[in-house]
MDTraj code that builds the backbone (N, CA, C; nanometers):
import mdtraj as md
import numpy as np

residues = "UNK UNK UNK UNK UNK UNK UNK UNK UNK UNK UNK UNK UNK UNK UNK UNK UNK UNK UNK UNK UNK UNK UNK UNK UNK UNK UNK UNK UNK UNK UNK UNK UNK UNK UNK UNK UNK UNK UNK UNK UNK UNK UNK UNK UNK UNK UNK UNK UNK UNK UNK UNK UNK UNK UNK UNK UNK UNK UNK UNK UNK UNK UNK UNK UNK UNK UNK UNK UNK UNK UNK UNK UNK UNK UNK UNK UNK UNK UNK UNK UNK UNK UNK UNK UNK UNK UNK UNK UNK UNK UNK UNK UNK UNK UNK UNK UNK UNK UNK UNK UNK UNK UNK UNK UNK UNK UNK UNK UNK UNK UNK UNK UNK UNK UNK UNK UNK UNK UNK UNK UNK UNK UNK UNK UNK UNK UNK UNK UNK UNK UNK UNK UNK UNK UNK UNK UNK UNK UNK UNK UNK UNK UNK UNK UNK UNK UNK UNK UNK UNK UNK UNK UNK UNK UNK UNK UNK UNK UNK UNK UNK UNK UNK UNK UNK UNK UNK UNK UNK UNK UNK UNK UNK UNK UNK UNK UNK UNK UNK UNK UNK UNK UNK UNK UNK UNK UNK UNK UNK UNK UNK UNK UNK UNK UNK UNK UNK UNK UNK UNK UNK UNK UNK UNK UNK UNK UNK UNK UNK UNK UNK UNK UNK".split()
xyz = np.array([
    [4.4059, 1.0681, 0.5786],
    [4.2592, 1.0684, 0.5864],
    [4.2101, 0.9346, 0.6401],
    [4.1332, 0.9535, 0.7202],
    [4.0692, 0.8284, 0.7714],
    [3.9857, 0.7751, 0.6797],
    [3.9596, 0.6125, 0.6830],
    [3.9161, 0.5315, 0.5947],
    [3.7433, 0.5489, 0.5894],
    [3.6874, 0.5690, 0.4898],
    [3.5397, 0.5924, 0.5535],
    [3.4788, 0.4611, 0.5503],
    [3.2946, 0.4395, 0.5826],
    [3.2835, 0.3373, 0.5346],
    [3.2427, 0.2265, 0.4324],
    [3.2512, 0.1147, 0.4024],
    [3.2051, 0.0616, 0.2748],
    [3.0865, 0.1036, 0.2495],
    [3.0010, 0.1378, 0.3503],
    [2.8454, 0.1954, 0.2831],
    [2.7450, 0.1904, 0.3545],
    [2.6714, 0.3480, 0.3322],
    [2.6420, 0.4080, 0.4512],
    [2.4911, 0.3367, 0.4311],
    [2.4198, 0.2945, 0.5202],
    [2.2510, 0.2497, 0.5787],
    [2.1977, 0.3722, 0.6602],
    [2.1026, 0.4167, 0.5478],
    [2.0186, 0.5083, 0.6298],
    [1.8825, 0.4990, 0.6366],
    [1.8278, 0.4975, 0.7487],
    [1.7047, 0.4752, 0.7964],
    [1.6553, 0.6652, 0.7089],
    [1.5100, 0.6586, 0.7064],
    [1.4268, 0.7461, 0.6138],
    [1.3789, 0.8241, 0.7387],
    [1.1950, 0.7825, 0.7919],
    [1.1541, 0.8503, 0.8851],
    [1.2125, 0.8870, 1.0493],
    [1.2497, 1.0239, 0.9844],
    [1.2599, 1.0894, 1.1323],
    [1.4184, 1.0906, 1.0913],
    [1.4795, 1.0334, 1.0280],
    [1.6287, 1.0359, 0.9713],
    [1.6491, 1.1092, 0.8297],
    [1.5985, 1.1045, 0.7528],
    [1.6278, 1.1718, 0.6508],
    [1.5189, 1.2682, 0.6450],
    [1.4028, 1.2008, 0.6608],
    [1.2769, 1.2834, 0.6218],
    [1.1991, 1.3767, 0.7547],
    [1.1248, 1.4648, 0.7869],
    [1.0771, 1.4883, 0.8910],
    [0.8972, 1.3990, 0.9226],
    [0.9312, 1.3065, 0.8505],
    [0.7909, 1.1703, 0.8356],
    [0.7676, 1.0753, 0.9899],
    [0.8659, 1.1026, 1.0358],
    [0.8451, 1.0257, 1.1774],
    [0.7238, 1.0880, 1.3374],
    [0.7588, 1.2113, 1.2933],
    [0.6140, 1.3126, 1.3745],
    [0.5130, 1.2791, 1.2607],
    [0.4800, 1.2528, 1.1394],
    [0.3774, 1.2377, 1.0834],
    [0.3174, 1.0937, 1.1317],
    [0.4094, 0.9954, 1.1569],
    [0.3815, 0.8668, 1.2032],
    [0.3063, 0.8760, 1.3342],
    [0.3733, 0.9194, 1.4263],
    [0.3237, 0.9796, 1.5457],
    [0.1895, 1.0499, 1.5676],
    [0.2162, 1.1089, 1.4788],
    [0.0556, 1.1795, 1.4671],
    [-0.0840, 1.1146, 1.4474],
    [-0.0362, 1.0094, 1.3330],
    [-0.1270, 0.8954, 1.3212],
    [-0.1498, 0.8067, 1.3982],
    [-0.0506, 0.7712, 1.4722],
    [-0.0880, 0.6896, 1.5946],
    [-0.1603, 0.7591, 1.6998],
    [-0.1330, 0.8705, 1.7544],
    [-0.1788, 0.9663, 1.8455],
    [-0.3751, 0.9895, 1.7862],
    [-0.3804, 0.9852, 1.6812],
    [-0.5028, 1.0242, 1.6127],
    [-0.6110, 0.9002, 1.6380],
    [-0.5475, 0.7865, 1.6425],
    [-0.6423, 0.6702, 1.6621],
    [-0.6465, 0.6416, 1.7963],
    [-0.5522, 0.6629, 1.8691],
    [-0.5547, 0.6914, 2.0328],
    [-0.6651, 0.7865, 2.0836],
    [-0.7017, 0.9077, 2.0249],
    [-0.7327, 1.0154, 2.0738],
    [-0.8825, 0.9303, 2.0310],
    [-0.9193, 0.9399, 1.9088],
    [-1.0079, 0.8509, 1.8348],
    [-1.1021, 0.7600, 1.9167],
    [-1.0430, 0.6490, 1.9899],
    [-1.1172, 0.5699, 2.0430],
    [-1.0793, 0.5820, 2.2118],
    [-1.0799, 0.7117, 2.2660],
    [-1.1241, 0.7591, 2.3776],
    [-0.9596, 0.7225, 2.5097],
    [-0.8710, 0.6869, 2.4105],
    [-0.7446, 0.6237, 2.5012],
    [-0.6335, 0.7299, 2.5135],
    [-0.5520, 0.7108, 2.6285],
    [-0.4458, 0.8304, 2.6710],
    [-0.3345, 0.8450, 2.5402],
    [-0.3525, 0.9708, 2.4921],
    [-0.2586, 1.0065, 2.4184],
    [-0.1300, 1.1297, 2.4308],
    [-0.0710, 1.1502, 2.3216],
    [-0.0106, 1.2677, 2.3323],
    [0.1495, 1.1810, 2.3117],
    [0.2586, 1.2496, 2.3372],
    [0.3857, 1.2554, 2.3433],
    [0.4808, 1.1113, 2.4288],
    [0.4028, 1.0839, 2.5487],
    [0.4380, 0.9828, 2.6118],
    [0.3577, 0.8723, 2.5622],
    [0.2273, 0.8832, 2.5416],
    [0.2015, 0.7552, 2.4769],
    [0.1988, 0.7100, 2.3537],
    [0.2810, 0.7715, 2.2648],
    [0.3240, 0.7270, 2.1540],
    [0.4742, 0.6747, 2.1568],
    [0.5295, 0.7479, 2.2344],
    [0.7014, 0.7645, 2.1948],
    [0.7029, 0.5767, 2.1565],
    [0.6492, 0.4680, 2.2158],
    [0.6967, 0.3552, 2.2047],
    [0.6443, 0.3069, 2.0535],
    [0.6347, 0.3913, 1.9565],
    [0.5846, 0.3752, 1.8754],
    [0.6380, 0.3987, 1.7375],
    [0.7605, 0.4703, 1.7992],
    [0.8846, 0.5618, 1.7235],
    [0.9541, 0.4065, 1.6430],
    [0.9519, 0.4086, 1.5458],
    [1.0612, 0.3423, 1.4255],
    [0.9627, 0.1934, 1.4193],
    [0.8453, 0.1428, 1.4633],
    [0.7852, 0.0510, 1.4811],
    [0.7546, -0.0489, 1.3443],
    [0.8042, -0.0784, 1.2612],
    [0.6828, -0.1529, 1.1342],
    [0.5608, -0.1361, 1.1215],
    [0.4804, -0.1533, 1.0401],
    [0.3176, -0.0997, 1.0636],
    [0.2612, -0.2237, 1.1362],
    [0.3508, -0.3537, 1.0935],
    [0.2577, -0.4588, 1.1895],
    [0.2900, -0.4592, 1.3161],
    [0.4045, -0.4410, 1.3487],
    [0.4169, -0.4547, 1.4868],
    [0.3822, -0.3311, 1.5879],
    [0.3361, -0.2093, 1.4720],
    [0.2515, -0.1082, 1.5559],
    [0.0977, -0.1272, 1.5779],
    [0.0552, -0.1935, 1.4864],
    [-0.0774, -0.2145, 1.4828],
    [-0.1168, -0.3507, 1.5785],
    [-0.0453, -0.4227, 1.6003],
    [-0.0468, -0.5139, 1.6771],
    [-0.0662, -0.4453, 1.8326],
    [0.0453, -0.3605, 1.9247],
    [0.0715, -0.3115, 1.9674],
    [-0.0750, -0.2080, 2.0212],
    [-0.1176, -0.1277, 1.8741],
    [-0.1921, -0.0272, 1.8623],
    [-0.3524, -0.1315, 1.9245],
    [-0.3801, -0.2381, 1.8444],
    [-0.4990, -0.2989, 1.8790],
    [-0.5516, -0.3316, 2.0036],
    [-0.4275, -0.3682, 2.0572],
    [-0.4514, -0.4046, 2.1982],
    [-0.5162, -0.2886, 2.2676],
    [-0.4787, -0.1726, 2.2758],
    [-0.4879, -0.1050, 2.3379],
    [-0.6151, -0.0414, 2.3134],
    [-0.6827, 0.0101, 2.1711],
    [-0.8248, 0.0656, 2.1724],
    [-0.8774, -0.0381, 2.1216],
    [-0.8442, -0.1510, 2.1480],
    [-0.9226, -0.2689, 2.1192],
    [-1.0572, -0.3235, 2.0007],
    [-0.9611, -0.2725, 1.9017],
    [-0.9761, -0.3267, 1.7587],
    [-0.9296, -0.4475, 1.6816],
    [-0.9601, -0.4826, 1.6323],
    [-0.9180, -0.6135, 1.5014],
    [-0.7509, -0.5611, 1.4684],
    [-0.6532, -0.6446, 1.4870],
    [-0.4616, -0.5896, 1.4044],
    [-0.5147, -0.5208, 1.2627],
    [-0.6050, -0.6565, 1.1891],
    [-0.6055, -0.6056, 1.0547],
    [-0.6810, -0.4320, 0.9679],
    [-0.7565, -0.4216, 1.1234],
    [-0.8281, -0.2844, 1.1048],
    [-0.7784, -0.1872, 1.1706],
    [-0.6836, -0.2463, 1.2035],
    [-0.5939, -0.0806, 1.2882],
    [-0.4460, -0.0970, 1.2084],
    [-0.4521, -0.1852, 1.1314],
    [-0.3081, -0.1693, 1.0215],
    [-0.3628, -0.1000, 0.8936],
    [-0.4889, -0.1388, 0.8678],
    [-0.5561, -0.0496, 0.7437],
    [-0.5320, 0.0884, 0.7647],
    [-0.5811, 0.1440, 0.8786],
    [-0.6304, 0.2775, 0.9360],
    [-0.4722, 0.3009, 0.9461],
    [-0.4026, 0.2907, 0.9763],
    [-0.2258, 0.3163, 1.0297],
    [-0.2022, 0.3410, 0.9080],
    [-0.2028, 0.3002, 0.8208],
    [-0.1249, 0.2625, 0.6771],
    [-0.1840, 0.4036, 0.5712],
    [-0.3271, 0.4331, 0.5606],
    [-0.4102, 0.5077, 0.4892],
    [-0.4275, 0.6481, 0.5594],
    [-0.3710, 0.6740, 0.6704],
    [-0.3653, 0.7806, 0.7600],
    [-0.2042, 0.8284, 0.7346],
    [-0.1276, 0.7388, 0.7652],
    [-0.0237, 0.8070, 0.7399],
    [0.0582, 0.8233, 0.5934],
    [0.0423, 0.7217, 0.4902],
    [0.0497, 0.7615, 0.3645],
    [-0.0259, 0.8988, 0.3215],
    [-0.1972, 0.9105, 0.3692],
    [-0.2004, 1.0330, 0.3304],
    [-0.1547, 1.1497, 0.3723],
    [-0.1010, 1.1377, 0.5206],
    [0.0469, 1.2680, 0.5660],
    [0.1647, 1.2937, 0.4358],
    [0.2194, 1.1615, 0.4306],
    [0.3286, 1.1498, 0.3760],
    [0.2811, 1.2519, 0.2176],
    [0.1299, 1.2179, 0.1596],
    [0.1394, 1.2405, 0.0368],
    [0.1443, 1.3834, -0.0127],
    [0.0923, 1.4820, 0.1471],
    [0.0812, 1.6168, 0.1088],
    [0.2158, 1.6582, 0.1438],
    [0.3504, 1.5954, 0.1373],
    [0.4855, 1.6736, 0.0858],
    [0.5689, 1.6351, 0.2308],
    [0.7040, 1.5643, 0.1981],
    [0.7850, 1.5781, 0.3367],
    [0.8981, 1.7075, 0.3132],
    [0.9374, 1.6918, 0.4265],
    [1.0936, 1.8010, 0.3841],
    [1.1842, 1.7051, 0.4527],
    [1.3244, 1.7365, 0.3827],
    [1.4422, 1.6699, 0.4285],
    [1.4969, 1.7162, 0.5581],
    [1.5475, 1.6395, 0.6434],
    [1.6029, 1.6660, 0.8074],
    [1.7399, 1.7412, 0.7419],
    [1.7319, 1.8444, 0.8561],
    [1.9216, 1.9307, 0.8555],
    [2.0152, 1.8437, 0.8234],
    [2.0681, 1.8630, 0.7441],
    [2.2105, 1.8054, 0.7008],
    [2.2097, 1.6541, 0.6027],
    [2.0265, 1.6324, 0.5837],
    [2.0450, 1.5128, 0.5270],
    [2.1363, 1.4995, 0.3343],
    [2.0798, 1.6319, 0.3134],
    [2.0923, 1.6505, 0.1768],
    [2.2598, 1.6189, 0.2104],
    [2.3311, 1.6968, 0.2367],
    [2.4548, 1.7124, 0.2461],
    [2.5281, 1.6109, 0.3021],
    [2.4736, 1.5440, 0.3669],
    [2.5369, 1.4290, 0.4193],
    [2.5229, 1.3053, 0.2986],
    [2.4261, 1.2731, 0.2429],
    [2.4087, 1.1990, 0.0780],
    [2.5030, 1.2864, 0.0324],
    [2.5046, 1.4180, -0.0250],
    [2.6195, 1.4463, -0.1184],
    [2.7549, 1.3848, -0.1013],
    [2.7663, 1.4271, 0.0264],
    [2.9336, 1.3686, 0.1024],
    [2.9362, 1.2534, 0.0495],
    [2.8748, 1.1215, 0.1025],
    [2.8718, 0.9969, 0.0441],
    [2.9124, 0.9791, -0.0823],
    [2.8267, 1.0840, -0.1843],
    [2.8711, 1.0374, -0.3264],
    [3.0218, 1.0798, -0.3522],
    [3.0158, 1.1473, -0.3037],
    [3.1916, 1.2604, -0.3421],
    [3.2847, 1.1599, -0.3151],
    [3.2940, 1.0944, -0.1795],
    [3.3645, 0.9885, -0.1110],
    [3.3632, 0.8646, -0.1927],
    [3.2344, 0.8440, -0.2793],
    [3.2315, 0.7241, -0.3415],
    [3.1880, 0.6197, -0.2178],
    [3.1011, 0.6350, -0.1333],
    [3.0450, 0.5501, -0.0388],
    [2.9394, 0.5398, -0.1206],
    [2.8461, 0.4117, -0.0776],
    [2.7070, 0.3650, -0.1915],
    [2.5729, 0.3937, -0.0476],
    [2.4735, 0.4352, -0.1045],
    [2.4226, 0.4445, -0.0116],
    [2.2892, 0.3591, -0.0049],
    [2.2230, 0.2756, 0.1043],
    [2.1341, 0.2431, 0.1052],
    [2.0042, 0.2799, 0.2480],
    [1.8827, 0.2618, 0.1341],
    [1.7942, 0.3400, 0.2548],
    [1.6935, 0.2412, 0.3256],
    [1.7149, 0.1943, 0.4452],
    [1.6773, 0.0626, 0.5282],
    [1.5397, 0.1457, 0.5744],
    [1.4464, 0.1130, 0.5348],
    [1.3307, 0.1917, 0.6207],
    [1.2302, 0.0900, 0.6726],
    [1.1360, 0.1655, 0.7763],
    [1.0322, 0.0780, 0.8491],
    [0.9181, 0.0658, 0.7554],
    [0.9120, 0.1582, 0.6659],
    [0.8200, 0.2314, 0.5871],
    [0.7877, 0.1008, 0.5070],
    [0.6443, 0.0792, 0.4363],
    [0.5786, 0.0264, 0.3446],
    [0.6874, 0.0628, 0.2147],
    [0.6546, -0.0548, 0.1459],
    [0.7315, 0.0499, 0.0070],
    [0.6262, 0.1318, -0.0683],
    [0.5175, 0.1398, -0.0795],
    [0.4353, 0.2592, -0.1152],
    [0.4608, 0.3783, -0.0652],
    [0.5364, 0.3899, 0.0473],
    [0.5353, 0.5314, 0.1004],
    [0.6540, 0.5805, 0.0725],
    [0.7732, 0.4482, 0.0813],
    [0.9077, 0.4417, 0.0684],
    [0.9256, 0.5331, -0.0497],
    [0.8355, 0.4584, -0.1409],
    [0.8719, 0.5429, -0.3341],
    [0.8324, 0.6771, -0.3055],
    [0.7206, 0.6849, -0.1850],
    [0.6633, 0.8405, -0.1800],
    [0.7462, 0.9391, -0.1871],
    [0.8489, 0.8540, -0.0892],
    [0.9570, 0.9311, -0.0158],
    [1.1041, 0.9729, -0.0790],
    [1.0836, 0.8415, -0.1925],
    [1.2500, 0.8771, -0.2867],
    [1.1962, 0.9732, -0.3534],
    [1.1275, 1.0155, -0.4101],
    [1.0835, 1.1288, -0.5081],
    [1.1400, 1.2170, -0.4684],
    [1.1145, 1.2295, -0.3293],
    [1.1365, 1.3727, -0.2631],
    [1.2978, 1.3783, -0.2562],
    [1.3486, 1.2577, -0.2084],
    [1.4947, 1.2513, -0.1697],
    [1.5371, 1.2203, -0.2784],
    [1.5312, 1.1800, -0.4175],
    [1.5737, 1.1461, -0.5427],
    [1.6192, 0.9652, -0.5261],
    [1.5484, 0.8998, -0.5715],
    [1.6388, 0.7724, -0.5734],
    [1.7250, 0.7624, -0.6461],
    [1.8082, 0.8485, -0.7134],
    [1.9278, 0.8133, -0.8134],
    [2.0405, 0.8706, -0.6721],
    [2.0070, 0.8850, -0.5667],
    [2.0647, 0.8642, -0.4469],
    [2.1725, 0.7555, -0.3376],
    [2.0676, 0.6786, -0.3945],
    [2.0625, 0.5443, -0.3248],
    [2.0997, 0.4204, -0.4158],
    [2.1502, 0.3369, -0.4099],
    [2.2159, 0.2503, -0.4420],
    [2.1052, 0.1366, -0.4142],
    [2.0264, 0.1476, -0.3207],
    [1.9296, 0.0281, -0.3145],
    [1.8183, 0.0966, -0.2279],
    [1.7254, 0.0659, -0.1660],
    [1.6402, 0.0759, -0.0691],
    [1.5885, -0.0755, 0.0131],
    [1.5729, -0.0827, 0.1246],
    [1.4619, -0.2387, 0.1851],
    [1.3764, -0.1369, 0.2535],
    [1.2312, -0.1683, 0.1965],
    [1.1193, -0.1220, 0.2804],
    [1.0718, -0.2597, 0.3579],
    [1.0001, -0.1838, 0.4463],
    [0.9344, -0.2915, 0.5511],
    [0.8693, -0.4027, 0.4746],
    [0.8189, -0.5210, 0.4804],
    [0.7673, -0.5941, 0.4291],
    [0.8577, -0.7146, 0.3250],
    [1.0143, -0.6400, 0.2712],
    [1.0883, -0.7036, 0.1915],
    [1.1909, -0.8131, 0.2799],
    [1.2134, -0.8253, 0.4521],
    [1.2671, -0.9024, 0.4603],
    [1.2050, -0.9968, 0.5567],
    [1.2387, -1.1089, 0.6037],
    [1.1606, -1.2401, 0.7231],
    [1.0929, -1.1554, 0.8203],
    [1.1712, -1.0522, 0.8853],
    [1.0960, -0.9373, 0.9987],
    [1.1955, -0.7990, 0.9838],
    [1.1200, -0.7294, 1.0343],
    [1.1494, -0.5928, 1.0012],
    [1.2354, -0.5223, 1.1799],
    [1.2755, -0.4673, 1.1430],
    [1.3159, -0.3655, 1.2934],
    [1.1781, -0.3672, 1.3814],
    [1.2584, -0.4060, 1.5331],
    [1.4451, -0.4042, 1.5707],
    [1.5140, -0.5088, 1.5195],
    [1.4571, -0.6301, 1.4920],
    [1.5254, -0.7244, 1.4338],
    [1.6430, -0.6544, 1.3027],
    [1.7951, -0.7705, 1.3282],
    [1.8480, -0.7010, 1.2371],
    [1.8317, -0.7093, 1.0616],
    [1.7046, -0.8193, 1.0560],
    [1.7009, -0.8370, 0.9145],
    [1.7396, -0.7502, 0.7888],
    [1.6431, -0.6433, 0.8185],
    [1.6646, -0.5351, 0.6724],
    [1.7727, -0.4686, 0.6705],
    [1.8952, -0.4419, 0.7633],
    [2.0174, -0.3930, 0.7624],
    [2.0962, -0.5439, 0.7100],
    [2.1041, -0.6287, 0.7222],
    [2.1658, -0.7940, 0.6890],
    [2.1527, -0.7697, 0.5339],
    [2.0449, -0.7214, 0.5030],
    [1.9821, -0.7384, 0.3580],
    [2.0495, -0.6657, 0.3005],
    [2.0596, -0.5362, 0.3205],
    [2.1128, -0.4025, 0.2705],
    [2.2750, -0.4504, 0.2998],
    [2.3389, -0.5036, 0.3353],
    [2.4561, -0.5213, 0.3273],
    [2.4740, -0.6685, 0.2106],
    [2.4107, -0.7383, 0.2064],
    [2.4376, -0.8322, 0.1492],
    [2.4150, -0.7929, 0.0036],
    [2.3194, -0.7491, 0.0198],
    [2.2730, -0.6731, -0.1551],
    [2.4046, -0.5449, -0.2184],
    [2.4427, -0.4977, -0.1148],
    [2.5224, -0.4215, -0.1449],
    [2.6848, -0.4829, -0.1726],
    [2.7669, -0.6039, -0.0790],
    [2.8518, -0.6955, -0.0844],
    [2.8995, -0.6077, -0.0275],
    [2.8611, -0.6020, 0.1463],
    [2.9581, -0.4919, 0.1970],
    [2.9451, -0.5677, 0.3733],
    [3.0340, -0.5673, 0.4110],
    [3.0419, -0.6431, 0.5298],
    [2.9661, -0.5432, 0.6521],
    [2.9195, -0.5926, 0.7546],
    [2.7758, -0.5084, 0.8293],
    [2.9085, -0.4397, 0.9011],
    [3.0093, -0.4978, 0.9581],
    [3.1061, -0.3881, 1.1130],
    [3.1859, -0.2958, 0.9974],
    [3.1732, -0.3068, 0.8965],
    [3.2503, -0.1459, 0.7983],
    [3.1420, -0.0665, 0.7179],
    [3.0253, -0.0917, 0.7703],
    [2.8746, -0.0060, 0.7415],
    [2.8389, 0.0997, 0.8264],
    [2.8516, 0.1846, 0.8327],
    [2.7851, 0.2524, 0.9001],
    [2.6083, 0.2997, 0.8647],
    [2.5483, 0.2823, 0.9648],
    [2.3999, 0.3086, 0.9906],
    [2.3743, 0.4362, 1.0513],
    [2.2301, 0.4851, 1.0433],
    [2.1881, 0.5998, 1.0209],
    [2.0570, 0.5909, 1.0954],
    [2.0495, 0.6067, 1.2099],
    [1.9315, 0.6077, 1.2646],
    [1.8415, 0.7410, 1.3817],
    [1.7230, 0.7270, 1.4073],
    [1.6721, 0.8600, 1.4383],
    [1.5668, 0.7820, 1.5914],
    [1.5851, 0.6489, 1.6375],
    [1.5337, 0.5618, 1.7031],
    [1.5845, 0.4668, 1.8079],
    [1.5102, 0.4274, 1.9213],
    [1.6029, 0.3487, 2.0051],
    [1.5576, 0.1858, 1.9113],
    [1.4257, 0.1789, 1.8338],
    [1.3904, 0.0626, 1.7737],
    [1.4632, 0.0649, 1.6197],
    [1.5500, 0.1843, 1.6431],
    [1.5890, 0.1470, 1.4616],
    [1.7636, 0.1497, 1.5011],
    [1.8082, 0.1964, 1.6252],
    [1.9057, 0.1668, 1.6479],
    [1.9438, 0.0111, 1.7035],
    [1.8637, -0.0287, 1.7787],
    [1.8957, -0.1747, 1.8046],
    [1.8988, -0.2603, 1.6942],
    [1.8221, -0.2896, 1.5923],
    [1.8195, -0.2939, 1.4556],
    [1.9554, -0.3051, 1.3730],
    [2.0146, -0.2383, 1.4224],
    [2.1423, -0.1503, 1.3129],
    [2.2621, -0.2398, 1.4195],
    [2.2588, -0.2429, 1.5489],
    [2.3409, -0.2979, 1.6012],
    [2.3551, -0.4454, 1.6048],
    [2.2582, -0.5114, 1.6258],
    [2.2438, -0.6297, 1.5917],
    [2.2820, -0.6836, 1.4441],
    [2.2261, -0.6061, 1.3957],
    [2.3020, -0.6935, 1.2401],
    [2.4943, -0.6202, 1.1857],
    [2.5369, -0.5721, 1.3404],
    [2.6749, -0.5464, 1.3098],
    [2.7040, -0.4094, 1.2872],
    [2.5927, -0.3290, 1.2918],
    [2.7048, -0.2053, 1.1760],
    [2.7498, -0.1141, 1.2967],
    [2.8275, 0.0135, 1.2668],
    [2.8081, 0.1099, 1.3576],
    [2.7163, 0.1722, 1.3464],
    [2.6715, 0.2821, 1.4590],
    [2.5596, 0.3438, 1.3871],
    [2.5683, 0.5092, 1.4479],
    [2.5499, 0.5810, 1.3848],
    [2.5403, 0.7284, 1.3782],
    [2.3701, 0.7875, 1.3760],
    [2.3548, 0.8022, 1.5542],
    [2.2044, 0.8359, 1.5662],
    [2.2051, 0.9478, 1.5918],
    [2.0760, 1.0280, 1.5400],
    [2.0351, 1.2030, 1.5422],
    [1.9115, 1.1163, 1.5878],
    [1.8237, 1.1608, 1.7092],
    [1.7367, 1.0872, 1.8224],
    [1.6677, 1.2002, 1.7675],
    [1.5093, 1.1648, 1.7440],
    [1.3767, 1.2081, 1.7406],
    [1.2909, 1.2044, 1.8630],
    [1.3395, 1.1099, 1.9379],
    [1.2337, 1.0374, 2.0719],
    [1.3826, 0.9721, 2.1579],
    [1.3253, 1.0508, 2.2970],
    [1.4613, 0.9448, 2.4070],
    [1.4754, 0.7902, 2.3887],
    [1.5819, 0.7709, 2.4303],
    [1.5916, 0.6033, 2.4919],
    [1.7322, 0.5620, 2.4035],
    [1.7917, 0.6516, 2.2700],
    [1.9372, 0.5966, 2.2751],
    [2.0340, 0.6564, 2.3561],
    [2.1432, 0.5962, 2.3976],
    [2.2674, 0.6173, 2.4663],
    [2.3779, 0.5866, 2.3522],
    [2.4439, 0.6457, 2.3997],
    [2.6026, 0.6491, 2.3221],
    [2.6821, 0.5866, 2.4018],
    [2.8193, 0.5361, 2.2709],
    [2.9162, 0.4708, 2.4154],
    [2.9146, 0.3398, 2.2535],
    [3.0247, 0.2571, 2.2919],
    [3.0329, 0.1229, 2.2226],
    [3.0447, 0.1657, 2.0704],
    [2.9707, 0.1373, 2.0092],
    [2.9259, 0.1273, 1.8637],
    [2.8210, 0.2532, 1.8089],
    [2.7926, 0.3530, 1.9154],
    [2.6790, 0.3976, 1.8862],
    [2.7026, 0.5711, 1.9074],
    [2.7215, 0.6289, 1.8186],
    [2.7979, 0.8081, 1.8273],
    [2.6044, 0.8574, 1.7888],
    [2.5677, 0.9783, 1.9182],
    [2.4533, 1.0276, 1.9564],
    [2.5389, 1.1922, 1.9322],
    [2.4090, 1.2808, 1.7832],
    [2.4707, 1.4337, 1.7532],
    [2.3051, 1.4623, 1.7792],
    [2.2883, 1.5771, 1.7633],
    [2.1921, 1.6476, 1.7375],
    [2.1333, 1.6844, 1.6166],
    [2.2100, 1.7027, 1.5261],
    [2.1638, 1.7088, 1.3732],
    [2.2762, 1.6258, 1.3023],
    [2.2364, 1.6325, 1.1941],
    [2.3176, 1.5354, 1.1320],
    [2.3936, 1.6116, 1.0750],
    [2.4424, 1.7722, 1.0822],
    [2.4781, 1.8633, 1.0905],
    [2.6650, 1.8474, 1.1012],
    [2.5977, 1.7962, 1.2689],
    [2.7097, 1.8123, 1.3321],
    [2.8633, 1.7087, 1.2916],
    [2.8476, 1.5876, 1.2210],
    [2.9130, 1.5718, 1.2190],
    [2.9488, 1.4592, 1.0756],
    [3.0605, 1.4410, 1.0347],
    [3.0934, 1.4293, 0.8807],
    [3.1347, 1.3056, 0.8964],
    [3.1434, 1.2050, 0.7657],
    [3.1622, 1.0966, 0.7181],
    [3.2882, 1.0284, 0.7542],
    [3.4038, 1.1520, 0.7603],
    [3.5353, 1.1152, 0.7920],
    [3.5963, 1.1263, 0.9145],
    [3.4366, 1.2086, 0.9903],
    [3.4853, 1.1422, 1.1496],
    [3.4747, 1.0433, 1.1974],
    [3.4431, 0.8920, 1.0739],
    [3.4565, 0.7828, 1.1572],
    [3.5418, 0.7093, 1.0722],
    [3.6551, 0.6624, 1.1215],
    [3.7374, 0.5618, 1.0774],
    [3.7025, 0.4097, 1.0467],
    [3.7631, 0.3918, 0.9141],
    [3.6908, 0.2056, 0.9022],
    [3.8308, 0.1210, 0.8728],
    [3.9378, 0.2157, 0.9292],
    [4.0576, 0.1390, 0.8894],
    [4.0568, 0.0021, 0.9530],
])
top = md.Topology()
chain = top.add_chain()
for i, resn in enumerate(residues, 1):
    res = top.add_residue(resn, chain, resSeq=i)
    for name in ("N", "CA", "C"):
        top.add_atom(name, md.element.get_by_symbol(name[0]), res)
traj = md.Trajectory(xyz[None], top)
């Protein structure tokens, strides 16, 4: 049997949860809102973002105050989040695997931790071995901070981690601070190849197809 790894990092929206079109939506809503091009292409750059560095991003563009388009970002999409997520194909089962294997799991998200807790409810935090929501480390994704964190908290070295991502901004993230990473893509722009195995659901493929010998 191939060696699995010391412990799996999984990103939440759009990876575990189907919360990442809810994100989208909210961005798309304040776009549409203050009279600016929206829809599918002008969000996608918006996919796995932090709320500050979306709202930053977001201000420029319908030309608002950061701090009043991070309010509106934050209170728009928590209240998505609050009327119920569902879990992505194969997420449940892919956490089970982990535990069976005795891998620890932690959940690296972009997410506020207000929404984060929204979100373990649903996914159970007696799951997870730890969580880093946005806001808990120096900077958030793509930077590799909150994956650095999640390994260090865990005492697990980042190149025998495997990561869990649904983003080209949550995969760069994951690579930079070392780990491998196992992406199911919500929005174009990852490639496979190197360090980086691209499935379609998380379905498709199991814990012990990656070796950490």
């Amino acid at each position: 049997m191939p060696t699995p790894p010391d412990a799996l990092l999984c990103d939440m929206d759009g990876t575990l949860v189907d919360t990442e079109a809810s994100w989208l939506e909210t961005v798309d809503g304040l776009l549409h809102e203050h009279g600016e091009a929206h829809g599918p292409e002008a969000v996608r750059g918006f996919a796995g973002l932090p709320l500050g560095s979306a709202a930053q991003l977001l201000a420029v563009r319908i030309r608002r105050p950061v701090d009043v388009v991070a309010e509106r970002l934050h209170h728009g999409f928590t209240a998505r989040v609050s009327s119920g997520v569902r879990l992505k194909p194969g997420a449940a089962e892919l956490l089970d695997r982990a535990a069976a294997l005795g891998v620890p799991v932690a959940l690296v998200t972009a997410s506020e931790r207000a929404v984060t807790d929204q979100v373990l409810r649903t996914l159970g935090a007696a799951r997870f071995a730890l969580s880093v929501a946005n806001g808990e480390t120096a900077r958030g994704k793509p930077h590799p901070d909150p994956y650095l964190a999640a390994c260090r908290l865990l005492g697990a070295a980042p190149g025998r981690c495997l990561a869990v991502e649904d983003t080209p901004v949550g995969v760069r993230a994951a690579l930079a601070a070392g780990c491998r990473v196992l992406a199911v893509p919500t929005v174009p722009g990852i490639v496979a190849g190197g360090r980086t195995t691209v499935v379609g659901s998380l379905r498709e493929i199991a814990l012990w197809d990656f070796s950490f010998d």
